[in-house]
MILUM-801604 format. One record per residue (C-alpha): residue number from 1; residue in one letter; x, y, z. Coordinates in Angstrom, 1 decimal, always signed. Each point is the difference from the previous one (the first is absolute). Example, Ala and Ser with C-alpha at 12.3 -4.5 7.8 and 13.67 -1.06 7.14 Angstrom:
<pts>
{pos = 1	code = A	px = +12.3	py = -4.5	pz = +7.8}
{pos = 2	code = S	px = +1.4	py = +3.4	pz = -0.7}
</pts>
This chain:
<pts>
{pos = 1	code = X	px = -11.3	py = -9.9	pz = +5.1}
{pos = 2	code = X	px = +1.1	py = -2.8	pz = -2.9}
{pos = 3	code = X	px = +0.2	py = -3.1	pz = +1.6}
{pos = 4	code = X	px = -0.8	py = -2.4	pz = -2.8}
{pos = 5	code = X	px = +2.2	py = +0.4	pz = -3.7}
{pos = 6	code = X	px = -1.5	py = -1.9	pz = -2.8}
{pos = 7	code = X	px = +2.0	py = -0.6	pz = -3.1}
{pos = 8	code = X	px = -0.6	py = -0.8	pz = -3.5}
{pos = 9	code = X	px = +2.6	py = -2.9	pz = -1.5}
{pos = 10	code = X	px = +0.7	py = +0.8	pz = -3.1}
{pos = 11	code = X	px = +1.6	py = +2.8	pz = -1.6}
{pos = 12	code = X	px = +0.0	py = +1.4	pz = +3.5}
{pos = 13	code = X	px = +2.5	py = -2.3	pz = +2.0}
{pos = 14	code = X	px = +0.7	py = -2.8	pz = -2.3}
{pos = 15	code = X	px = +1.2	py = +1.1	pz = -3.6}
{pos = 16	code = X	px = -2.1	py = -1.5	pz = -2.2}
{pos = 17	code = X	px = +0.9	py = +1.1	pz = -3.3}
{pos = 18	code = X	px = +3.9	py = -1.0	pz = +0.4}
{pos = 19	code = X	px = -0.6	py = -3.4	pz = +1.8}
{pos = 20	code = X	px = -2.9	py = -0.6	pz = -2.8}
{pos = 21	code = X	px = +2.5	py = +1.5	pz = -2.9}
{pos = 22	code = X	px = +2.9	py = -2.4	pz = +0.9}
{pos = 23	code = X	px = -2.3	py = -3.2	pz = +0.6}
{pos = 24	code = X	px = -1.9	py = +0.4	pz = -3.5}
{pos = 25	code = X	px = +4.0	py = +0.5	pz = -1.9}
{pos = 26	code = X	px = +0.9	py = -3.7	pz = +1.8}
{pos = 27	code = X	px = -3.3	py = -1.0	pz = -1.4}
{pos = 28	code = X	px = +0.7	py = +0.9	pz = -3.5}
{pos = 29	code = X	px = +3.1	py = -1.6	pz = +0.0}
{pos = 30	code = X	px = -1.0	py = -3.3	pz = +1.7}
{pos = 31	code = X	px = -3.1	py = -0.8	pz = -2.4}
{pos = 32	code = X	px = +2.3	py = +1.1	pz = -2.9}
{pos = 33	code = X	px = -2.0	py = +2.6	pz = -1.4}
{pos = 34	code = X	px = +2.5	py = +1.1	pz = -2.5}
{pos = 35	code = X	px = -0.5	py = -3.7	pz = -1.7}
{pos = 36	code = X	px = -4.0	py = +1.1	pz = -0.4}
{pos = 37	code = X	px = +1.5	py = +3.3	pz = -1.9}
{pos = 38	code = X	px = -0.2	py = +2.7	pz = +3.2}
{pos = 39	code = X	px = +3.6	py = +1.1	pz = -0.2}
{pos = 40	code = X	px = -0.8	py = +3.3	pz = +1.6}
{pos = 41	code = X	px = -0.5	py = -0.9	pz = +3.7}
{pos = 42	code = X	px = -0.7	py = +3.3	pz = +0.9}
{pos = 43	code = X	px = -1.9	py = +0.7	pz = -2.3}
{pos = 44	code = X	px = -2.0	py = -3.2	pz = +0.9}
{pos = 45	code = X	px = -0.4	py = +1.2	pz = +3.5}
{pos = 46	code = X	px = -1.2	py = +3.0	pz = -0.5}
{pos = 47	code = X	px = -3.0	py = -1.1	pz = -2.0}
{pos = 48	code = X	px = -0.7	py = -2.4	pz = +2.9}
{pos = 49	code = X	px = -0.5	py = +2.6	pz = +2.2}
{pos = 50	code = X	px = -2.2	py = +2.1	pz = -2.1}
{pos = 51	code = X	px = -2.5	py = -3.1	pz = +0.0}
{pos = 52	code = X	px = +1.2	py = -0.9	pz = +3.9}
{pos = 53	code = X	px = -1.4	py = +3.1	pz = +0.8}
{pos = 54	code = X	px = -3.1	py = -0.1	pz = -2.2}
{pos = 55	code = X	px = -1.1	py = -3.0	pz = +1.9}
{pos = 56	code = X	px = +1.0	py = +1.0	pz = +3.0}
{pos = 57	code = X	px = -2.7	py = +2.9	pz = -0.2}
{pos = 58	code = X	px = -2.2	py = -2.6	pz = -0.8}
{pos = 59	code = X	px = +0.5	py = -2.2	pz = +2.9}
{pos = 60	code = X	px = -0.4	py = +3.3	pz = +2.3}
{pos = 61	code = X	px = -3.7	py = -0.3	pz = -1.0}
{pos = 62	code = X	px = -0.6	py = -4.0	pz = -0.2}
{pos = 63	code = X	px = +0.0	py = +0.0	pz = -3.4}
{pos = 64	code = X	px = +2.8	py = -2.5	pz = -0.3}
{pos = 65	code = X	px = +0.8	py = -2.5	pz = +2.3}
{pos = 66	code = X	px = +3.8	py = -0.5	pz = +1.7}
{pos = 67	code = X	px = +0.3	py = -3.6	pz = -1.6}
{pos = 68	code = X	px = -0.6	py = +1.2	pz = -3.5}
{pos = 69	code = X	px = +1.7	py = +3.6	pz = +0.2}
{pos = 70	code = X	px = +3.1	py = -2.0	pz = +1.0}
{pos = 71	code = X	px = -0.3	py = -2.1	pz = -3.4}
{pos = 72	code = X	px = -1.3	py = +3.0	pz = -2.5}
{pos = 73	code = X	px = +2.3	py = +2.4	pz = +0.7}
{pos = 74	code = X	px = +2.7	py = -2.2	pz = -1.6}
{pos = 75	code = X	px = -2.3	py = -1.1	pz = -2.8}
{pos = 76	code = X	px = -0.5	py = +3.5	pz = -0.9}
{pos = 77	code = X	px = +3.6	py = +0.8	pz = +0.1}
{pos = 78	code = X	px = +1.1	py = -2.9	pz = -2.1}
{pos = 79	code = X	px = -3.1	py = +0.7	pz = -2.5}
{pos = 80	code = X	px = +2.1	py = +3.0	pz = -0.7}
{pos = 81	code = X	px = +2.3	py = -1.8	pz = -2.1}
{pos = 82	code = X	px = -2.4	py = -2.5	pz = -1.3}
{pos = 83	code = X	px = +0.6	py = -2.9	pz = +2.4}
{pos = 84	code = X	px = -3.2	py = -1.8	pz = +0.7}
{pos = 85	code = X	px = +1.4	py = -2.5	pz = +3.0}
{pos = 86	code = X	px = -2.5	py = +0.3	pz = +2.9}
{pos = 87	code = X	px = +2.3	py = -2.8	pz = +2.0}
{pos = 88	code = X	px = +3.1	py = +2.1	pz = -0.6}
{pos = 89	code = X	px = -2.2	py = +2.8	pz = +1.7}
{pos = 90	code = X	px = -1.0	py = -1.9	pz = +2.5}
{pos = 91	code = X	px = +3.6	py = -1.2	pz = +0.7}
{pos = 92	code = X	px = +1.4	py = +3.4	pz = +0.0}
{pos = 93	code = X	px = -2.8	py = +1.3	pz = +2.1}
{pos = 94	code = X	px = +0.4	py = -3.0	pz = +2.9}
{pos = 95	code = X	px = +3.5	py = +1.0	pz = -0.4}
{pos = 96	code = X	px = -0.2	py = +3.6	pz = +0.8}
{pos = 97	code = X	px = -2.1	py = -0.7	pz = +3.1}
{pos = 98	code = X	px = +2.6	py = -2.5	pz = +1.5}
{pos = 99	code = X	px = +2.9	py = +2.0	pz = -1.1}
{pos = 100	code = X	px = -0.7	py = +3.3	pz = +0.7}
{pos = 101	code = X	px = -1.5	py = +0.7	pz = +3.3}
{pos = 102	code = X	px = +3.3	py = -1.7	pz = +1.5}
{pos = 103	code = X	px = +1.9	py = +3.1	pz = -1.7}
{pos = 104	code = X	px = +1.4	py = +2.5	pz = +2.9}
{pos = 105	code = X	px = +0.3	py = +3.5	pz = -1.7}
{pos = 106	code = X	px = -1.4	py = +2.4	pz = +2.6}
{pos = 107	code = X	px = -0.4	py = +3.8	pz = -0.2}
{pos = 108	code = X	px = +3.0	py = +2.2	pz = +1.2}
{pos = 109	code = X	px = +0.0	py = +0.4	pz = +4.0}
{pos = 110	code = X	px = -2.5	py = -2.5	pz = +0.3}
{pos = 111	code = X	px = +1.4	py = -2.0	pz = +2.8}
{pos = 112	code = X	px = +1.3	py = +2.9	pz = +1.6}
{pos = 113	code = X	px = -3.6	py = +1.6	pz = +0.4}
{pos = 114	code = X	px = -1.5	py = -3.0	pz = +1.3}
{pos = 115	code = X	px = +2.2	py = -0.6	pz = +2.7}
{pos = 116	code = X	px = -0.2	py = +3.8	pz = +0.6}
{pos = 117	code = X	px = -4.1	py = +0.0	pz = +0.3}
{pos = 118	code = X	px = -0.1	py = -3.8	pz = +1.2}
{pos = 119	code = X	px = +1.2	py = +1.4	pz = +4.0}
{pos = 120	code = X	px = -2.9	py = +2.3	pz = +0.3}
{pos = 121	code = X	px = -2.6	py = -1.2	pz = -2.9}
{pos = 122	code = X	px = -2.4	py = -3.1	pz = -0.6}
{pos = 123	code = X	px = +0.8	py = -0.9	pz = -3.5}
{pos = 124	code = X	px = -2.3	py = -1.5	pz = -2.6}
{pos = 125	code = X	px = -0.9	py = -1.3	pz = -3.6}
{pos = 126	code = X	px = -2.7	py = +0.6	pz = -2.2}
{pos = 127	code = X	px = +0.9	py = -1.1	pz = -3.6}
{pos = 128	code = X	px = -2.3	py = -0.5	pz = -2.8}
{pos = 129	code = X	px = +2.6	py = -2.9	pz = -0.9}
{pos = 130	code = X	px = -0.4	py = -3.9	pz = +0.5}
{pos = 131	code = X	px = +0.0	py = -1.5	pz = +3.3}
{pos = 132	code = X	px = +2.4	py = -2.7	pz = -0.7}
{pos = 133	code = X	px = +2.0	py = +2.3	pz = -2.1}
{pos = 134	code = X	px = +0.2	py = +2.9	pz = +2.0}
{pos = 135	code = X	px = +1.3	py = -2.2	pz = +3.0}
{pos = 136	code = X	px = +3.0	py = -1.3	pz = -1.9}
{pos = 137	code = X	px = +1.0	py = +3.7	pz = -0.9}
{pos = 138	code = X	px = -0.7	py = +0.7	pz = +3.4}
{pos = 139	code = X	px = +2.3	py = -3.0	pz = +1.4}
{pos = 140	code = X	px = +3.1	py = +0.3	pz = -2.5}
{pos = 141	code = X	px = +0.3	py = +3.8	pz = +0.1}
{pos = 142	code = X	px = +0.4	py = -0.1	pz = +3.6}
{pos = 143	code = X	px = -3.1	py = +1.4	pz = +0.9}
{pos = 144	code = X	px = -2.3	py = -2.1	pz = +1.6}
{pos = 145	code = X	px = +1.3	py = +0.9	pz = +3.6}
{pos = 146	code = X	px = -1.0	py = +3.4	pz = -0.1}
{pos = 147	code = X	px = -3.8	py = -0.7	pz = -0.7}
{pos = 148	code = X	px = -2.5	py = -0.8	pz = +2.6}
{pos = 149	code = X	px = -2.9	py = -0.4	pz = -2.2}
{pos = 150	code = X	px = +0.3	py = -0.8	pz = -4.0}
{pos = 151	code = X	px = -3.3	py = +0.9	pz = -1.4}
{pos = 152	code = X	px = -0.7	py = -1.2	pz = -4.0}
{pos = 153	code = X	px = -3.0	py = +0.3	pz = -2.3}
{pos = 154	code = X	px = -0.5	py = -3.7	pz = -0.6}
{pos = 155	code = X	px = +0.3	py = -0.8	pz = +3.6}
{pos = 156	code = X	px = -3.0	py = +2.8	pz = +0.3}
{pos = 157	code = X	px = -1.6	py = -0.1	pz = -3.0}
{pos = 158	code = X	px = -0.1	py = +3.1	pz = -1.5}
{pos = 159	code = X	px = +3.0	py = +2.5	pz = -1.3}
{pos = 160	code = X	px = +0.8	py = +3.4	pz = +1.2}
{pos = 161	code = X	px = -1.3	py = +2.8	pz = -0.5}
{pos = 162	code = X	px = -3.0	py = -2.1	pz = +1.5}
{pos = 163	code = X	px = -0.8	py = +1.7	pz = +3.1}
{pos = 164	code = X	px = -0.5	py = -3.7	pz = +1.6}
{pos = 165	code = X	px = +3.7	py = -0.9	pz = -0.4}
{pos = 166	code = X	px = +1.0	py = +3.1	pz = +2.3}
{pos = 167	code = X	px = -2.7	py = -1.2	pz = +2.7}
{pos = 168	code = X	px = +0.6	py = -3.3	pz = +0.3}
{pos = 169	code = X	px = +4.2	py = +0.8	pz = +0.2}
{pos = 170	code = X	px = -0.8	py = +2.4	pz = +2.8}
{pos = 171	code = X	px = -1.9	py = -2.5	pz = +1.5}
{pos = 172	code = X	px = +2.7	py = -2.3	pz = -0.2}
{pos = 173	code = X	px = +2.4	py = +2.7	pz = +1.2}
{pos = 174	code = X	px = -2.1	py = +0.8	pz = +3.1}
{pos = 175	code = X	px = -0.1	py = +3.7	pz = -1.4}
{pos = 176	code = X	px = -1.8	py = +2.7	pz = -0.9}
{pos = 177	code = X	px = +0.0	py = +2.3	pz = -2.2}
{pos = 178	code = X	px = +1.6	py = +3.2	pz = +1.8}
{pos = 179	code = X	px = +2.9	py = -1.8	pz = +1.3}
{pos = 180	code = X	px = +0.6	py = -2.1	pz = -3.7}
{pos = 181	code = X	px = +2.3	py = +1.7	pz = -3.1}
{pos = 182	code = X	px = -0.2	py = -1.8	pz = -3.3}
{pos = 183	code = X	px = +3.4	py = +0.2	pz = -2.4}
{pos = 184	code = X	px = -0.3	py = -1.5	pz = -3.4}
{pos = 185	code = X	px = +1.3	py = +1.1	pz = -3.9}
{pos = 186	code = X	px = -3.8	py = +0.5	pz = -1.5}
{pos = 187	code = X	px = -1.7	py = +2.9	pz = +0.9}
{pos = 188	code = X	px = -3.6	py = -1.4	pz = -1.0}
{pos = 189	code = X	px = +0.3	py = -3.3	pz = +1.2}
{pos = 190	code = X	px = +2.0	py = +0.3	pz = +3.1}
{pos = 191	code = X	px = +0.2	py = +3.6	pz = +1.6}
{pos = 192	code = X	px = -3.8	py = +1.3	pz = -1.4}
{pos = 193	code = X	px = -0.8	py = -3.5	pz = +1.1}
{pos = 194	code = X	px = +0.8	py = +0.3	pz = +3.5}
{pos = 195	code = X	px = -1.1	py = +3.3	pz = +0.3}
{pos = 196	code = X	px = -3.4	py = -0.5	pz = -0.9}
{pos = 197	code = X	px = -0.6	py = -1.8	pz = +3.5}
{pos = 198	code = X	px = +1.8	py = +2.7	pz = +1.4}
{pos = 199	code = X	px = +4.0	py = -1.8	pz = +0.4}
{pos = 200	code = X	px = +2.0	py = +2.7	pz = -0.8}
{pos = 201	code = X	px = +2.6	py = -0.8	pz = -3.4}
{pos = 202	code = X	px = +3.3	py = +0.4	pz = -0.9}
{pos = 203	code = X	px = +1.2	py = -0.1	pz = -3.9}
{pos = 204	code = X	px = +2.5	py = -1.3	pz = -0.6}
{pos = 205	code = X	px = +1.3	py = +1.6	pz = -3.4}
{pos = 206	code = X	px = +3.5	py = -1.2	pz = -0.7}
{pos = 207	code = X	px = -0.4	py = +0.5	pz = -3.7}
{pos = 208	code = X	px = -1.5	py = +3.6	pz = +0.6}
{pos = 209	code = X	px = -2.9	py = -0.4	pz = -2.0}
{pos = 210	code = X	px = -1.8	py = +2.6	pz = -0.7}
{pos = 211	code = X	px = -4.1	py = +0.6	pz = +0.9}
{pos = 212	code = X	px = -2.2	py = +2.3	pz = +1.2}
{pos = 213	code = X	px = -1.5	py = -1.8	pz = +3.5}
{pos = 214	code = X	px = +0.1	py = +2.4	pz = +2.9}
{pos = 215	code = X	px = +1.9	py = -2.3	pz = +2.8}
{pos = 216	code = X	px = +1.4	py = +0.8	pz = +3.3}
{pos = 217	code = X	px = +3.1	py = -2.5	pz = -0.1}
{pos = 218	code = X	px = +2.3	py = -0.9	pz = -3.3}
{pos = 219	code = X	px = +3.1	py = -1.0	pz = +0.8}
{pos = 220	code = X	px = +2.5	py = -1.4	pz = -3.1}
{pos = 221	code = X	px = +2.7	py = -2.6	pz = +2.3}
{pos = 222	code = X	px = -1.0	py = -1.9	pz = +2.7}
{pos = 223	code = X	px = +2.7	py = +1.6	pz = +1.5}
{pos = 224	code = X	px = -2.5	py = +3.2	pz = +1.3}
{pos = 225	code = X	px = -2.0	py = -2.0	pz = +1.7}
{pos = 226	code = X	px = +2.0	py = +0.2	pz = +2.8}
{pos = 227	code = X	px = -0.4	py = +3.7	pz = +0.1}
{pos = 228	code = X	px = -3.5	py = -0.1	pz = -0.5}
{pos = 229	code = X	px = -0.9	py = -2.6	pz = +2.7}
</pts>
């Protein structure tokens, strides 16, 4: 019998490519980055998030601290076009944090499925993201009330899929395993991850990317939850 539902943040309830996508465009406009010769925006942003990524993968495995990721991600993107301005980077960078996080864009049926699961289910958090940030997305998407416990990586120290960060949430939670059910958009990192301690995962797969993992729960909208639970 599920009694607790952890969920992943982003890219499972809160979009992050389209709130990320429309933050980085005001950005571009706002430091004037067609004065520095990037007249492709797009173009701009998309070789952001090639590096964004890169070190993203990098900070998964401490090899990059949050403080500096935030920073190089920019410089690599503006080294692109030959623009050597590590305070621009660090500008745009302290800029994205502040800006984006208070972005709203949620996945379709979100807020329906929530309120659906929220009368029988304890509802949860466990978000590789950071603390501070992932409370503002939290608090201006509407959120925060569904949550009882909002579990993040810095506030436990390491990342999922660490096996650690799914003990010390079901600690939190006043769970166990047989009665918890993990929903997140990576299939290493949050439904292997889970399941590894013996929480049963759900994939969430709205892109329908394909792979070769034998799971017992993909779902593609938020919206089968509520058949599945």
């Amino acid at each position: 019998m599920i009694k607790h539902i952890f969920f992943d943040l982003d890219r499972t309830l809160w979009d992050f490519e389209a709130n990320s996508h429309e933050t980085l465009l005001e950005l571009c406009i706002s430091h004037n980055l067609s004065n520095k010769g990037i007249t492709d925006y797009e173009a701009f942003i998309k070789n952001y998030k090639v590096h964004n990524e890169k070190l993203w993968e990098l900070n998964r495995v401490d090899k990059i601290s949050q403080k500096d990721l935030r920073r190089e991600r920019f410089q690599r993107a503006l080294a692109d076009y030959d623009i050597e301005d590590a305070g621009l980077a660090e500008r745009i960078g302290e800029d994205y944090v502040a800006t984006c996080p208070k972005k709203n864009k949620l996945f379709p049926h979100t807020i329906e499925v929530l309120n659906c699961l929220s009368v029988k289910y304890k509802l949860h958090i466990i978000t590789n993201g950071f603390h501070n940030v992932q409370h503002i997305k939290l608090k201006h998407s509407g959120l925060s009330s569904y949550f009882d416990k909002i579990i993040t990586s810095e506030q436990v120290g390491v990342k999922k899929p660490n096996p650690k960060i799914f003990k010390y949430a079901l600690q939190q939670a006043n769970a166990n395993v047989k009665e918890s059910i993990m929903i997140g958009d990576d299939l290493e990192v949050d439904v292997l991850g889970a399941e590894q301690i013996g929480i049963q995962g759900v994939f969430f797969n709205p892109n329908k990317t394909k792979h070769n993992r034998d799971i017992v729960h993909e779902i593609f909208c938020l919206s089968e939850l509520k058949a599945l639970l």
